[in-house]
C-alpha positions in Angstrom: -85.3 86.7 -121.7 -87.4 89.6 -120.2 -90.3 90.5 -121.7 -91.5 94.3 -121.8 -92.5 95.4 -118.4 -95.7 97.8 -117.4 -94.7 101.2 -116.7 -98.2 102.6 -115.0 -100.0 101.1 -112.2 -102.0 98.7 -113.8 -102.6 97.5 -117.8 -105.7 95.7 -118.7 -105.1 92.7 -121.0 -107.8 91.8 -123.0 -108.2 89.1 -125.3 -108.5 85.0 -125.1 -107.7 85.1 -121.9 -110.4 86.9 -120.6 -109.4 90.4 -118.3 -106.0 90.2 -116.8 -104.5 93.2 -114.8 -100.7 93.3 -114.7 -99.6 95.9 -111.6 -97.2 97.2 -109.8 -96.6 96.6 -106.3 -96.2 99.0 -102.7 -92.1 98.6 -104.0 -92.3 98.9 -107.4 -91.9 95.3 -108.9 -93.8 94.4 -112.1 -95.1 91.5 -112.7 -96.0 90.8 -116.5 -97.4 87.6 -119.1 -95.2 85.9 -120.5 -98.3 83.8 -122.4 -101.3 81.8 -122.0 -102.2 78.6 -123.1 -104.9 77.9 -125.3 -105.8 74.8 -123.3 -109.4 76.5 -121.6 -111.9 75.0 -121.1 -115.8 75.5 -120.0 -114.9 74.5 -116.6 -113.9 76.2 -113.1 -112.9 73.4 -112.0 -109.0 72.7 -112.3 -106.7 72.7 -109.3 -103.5 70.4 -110.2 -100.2 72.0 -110.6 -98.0 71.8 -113.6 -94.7 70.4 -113.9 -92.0 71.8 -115.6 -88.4 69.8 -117.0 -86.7 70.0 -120.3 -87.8 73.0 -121.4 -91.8 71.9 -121.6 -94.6 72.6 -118.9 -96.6 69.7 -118.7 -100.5 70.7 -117.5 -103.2 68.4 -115.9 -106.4 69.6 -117.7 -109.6 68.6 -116.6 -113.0 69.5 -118.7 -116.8 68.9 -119.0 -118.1 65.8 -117.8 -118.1 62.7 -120.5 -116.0 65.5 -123.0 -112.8 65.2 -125.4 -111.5 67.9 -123.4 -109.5 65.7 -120.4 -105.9 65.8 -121.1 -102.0 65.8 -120.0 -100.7 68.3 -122.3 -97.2 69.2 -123.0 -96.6 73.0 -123.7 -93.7 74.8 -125.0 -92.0 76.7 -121.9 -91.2 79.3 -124.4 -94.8 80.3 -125.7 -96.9 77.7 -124.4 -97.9 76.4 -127.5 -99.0 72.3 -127.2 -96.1 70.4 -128.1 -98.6 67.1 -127.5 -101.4 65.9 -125.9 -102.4 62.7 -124.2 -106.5 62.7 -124.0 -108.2 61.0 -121.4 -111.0 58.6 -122.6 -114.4 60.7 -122.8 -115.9 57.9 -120.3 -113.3 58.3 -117.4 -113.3 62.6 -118.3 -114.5 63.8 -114.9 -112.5 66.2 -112.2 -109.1 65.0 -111.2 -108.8 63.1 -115.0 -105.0 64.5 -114.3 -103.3 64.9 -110.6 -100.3 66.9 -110.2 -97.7 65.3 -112.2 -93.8 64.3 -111.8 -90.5 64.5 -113.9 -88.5 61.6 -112.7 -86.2 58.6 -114.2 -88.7 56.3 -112.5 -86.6 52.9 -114.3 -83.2 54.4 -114.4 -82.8 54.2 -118.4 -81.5 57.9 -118.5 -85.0 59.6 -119.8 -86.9 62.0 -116.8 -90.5 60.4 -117.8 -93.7 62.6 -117.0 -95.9 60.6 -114.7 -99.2 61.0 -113.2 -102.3 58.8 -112.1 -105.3 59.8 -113.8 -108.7 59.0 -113.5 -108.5 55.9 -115.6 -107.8 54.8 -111.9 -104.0 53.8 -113.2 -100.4 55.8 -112.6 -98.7 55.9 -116.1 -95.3 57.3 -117.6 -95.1 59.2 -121.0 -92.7 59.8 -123.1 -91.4 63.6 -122.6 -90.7 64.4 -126.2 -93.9 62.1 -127.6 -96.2 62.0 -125.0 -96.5 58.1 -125.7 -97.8 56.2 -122.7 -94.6 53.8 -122.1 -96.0 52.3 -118.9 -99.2 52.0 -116.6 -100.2 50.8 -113.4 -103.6 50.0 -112.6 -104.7 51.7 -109.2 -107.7 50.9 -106.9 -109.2 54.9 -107.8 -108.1 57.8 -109.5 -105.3 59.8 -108.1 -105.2 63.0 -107.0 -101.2 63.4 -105.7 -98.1 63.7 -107.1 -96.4 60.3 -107.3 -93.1 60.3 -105.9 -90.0 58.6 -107.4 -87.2 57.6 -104.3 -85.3 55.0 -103.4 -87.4 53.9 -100.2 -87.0 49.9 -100.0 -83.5 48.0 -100.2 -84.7 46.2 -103.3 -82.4 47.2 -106.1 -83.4 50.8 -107.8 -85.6 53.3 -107.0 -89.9 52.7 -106.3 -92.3 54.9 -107.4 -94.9 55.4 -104.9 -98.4 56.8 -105.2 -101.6 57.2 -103.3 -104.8 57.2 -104.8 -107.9 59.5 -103.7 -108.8 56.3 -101.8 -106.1 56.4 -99.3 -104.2 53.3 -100.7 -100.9 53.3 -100.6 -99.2 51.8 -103.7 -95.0 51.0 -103.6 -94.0 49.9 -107.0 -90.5 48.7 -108.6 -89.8 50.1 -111.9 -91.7 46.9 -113.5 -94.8 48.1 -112.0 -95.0 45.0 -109.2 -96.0 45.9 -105.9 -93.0 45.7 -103.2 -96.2 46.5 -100.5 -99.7 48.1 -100.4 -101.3 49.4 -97.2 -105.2 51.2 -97.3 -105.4 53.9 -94.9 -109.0 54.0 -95.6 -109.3 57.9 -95.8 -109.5 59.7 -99.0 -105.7 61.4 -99.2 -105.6 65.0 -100.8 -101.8 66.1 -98.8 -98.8 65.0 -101.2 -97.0 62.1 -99.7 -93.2 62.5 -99.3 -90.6 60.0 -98.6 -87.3 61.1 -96.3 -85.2 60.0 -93.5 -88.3 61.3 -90.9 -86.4 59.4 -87.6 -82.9 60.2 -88.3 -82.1 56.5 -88.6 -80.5 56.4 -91.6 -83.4 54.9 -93.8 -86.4 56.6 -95.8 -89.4 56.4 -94.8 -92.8 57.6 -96.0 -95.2 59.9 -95.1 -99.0 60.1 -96.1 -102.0 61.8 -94.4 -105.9 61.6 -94.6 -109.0 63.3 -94.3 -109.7 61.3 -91.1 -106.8 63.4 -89.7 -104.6 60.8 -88.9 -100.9 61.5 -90.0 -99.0 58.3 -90.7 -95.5 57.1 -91.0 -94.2 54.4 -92.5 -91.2 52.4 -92.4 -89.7 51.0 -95.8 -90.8 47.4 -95.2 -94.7 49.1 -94.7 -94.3 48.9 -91.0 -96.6 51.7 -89.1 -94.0 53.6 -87.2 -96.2 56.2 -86.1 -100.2 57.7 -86.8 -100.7 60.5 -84.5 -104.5 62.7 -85.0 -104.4 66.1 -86.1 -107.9 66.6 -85.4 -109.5 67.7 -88.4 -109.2 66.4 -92.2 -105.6 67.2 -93.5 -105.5 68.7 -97.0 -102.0 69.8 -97.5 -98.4 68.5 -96.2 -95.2 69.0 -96.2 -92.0 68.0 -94.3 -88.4 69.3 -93.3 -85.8 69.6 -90.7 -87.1 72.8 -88.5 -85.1 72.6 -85.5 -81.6 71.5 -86.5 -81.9 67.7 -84.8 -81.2 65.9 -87.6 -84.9 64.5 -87.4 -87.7 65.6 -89.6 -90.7 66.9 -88.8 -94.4 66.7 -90.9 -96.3 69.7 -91.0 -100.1 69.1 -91.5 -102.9 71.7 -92.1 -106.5 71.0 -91.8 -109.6 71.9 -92.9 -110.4 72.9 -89.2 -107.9 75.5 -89.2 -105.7 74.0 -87.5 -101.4 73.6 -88.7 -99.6 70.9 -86.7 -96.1 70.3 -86.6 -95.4 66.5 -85.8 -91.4 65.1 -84.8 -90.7 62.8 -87.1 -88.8 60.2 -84.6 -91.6 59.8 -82.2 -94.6 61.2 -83.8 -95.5 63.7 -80.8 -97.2 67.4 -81.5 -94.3 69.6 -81.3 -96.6 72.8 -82.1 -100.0 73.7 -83.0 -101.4 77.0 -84.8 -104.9 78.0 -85.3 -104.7 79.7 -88.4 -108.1 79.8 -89.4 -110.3 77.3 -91.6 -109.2 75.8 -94.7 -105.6 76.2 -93.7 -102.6 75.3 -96.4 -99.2 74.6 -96.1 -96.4 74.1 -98.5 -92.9 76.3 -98.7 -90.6 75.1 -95.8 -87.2 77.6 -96.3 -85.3 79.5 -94.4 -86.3 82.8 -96.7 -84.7 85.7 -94.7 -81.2 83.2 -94.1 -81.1 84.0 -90.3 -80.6 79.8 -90.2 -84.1 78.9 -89.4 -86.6 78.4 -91.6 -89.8 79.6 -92.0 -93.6 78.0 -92.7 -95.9 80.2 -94.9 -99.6 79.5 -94.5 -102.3 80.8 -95.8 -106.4 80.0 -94.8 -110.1 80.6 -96.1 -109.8 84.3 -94.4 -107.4 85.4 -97.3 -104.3 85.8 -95.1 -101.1 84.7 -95.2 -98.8 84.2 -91.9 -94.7 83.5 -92.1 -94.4 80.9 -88.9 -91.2 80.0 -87.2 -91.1 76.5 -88.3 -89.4 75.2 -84.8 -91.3 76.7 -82.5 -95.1 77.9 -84.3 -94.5 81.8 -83.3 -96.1 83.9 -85.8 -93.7 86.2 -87.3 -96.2 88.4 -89.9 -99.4 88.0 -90.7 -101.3 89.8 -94.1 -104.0 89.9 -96.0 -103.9 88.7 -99.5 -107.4 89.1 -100.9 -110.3 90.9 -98.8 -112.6 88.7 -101.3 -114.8 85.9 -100.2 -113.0 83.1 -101.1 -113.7 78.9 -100.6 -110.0 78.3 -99.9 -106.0 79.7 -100.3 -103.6 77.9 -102.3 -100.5 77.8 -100.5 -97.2 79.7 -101.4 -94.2 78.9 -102.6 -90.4 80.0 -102.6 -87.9 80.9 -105.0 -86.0 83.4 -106.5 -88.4 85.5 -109.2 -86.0 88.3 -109.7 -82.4 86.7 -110.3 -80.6 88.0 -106.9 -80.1 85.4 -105.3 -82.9 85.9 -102.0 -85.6 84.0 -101.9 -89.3 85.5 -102.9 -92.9 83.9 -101.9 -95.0 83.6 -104.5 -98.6 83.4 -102.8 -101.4 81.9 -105.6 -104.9 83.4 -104.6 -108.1 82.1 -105.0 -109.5 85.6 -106.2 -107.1 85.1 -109.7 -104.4 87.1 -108.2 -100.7 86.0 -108.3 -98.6 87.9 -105.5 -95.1 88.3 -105.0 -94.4 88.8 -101.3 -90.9 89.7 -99.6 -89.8 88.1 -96.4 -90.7 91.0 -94.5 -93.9 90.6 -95.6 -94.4 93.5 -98.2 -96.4 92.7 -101.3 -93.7 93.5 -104.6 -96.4 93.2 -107.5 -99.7 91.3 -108.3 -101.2 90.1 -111.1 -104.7 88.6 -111.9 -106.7 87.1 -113.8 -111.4 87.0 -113.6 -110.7 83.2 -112.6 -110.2 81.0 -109.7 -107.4 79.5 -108.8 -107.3 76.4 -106.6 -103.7 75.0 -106.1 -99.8 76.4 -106.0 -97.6 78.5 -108.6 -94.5 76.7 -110.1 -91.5 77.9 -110.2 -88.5 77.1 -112.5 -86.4 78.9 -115.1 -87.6 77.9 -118.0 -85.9 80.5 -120.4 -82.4 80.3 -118.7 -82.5 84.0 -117.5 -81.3 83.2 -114.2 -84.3 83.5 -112.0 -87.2 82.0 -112.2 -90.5 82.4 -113.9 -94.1 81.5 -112.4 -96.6 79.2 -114.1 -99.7 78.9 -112.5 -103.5 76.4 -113.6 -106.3 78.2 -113.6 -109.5 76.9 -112.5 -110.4 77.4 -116.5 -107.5 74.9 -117.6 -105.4 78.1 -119.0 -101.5 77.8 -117.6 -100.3 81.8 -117.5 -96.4 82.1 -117.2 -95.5 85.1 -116.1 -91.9 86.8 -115.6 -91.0 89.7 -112.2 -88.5 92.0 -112.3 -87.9 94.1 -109.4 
């Protein structure tokens, strides 16, 4: 489904969602609204990415202090209307009641459950059709990543693992028992990932903390590896860059620094100064020369492509020339249905950018709000490309819809 596209420059939208500006870009793409949920709140204060699976976005949405207003809500992918709502008790509704949450068949009865550790200091699964909580976990905080669902231990099924604010790390059987707990006594804001880092044939785990130690583990909870990156890491992410078979963890700090760690050993293959409040997150090979590329962004407002393998910068541009606190990172799909891969770059200004490989900037759209983490991408109306769904700081998911 393609909704009716902007013919002039710019439209102003104005309504419940405030002032939006829907534009066109230096090569003509438009991007336009899809919707807007009616999930705002009096706050500027929400920075966890939505999920999207079986037709349903599924929004973390924090509100005021001590309100009703805390909640994992289910929207309609279609219109964004609430399909249900599970409500965080007024006493634990504070930022962060909701981290980023996950679609995953956590205990392998056939049903992709939404889960998500919330600050009722527990993980829990819902229902995806009801919203009712079918399981919980009690934590030693609240949680601010994405729990991950993977087979990392030889115990029988797959564990779901999550690290809370606190920096402990929780590995849990589908029963909710602990297979092993390990406190990296740092507060952890970088998503954890589990993958074969070492090229050994087993998964391990990754996690990172504001201390700036980057840490791998073994599935038993062994240490492999902790290597410093000099600086608290906020973001993460991981992938093969240099065709080894090994992966490497990339790391950005908050002192501008991006690291790119070898996943066998732990050394520093590379290090970028990128400028403060760096962010990682899209790991592709975008312009399929058969390397792939790092986007970053930082505080400045820019975004660089960086040859994953070595750390060369390839581009650098400026996304917003606005006095920002921080960049979102980007992230890669296909927005227009021909098969090459886009970056969409999420600014903290309110603007949503879609960027080519080269560089160029295709169309942007915006909205008189923050934003504080990453788009999502997923085609959620069976189109063929994908859409972009994005949390405002005000708790308002916008989908919105490119066409080149």
């Amino acid at each position: 489904m393609r909704i009716a596209t902007v013919v002039v420059g710019a439209l102003l939208v104005v309504g419940l969602l405030g002032v939006a500006v829907v534009g066109l870009g230096d090569s003509g793409g438009e991007l336009t609204e899809r919707w807007v949920s009616d999930t705002g709140r009096n706050v500027q204060s929400n920075h966890h990415a939505v999920a999207v699976g079986d037709g349903r976005v599924y929004a973390p949405v924090s509100a005021e202090s001590k309100s009703d207003g805390c909640a994992l809500v289910a929207l309609s992918a279609d219109d964004g209307t609430t399909v249900w709502d599970y409500q965080i008790p007024t006493e634990n509704c504070i930022i962060h009641s909701v981290a980023d949450p996950t679609i995953a068949d956590y205990d392998d009865d056939g049903v992709n459950e939404v889960l998500a550790a919330t600050t009722e200091n527990e993980v829990a699964a819902f229902d995806p059709d009801s919203g009712e909580k079918e399981f919980n976990r009690t934590l030693s905080a609240y949680g601010y990543t994405q729990p991950v669902v993977a087979d990392l231990t030889p115990a029988s099924g797959r564990e779901l693992v999550v690290v809370d604010a606190s920096g402990v790390v929780f590995v849990l059987n589908s029963d909710g028992d602990a297979l092993w707990t390990h406190d990296l006594d740092a507060r952890v804001f970088a998503q954890p990932t589990v993958a074969d880092y070492d090229d050994d044939g087993e998964p391990e785990l990754f996690a990172a903390g504001d201390d700036g130690n980057a840490t791998l583990f073994a599935a038993n909870g062994s240490v492999e590896w902790q290597r410093q990156a000099g600086s608290s890491i906020l973001w993460a992410t991981s992938g093969d860059a240099d065709d080894d078979a090994a992966y490497e963890a990339f790391v950005a700090t908050s002192g501008g620094d991006v690291v790119a760690f070898d996943g066998r050993e732990g050394h520093e293959e590379w290090r970028l100064d990128a400028g403060r409040y760096t962010a990682v997150h899209a790991l592709e090979d975008t312009d399929e020369d058969g390397q792939r590329e790092l986007y970053v962004t930082a505080r400045d407002g820019t975004l660089r492509r960086v040859d994953a393998a070595t750390g060369d910068v390839a581009w650098k541009i400026d996304l917003t020339a606005e006095s920002v606190q921080m960049m979102p990172p980007p992230v890669v799909g296909d927005v227009d249905g021909d098969g090459a891969s886009d970056i969409v770059a999420a600014g903290n200004d309110g603007t949503v950018s879609v960027v080519s490989p080269g560089g160029d900037v295709q169309a942007t759209y915006s909205r008189d709000v923050p934003l504080f983490t990453h788009a999502t991408l997923a085609d959620t109306d069976g189109d063929g490309d994908d859409e972009i769904l994005v949390m405002y700081a005000d708790g308002r998911v916008v989908s919105l819809d490119y066409e080149a």
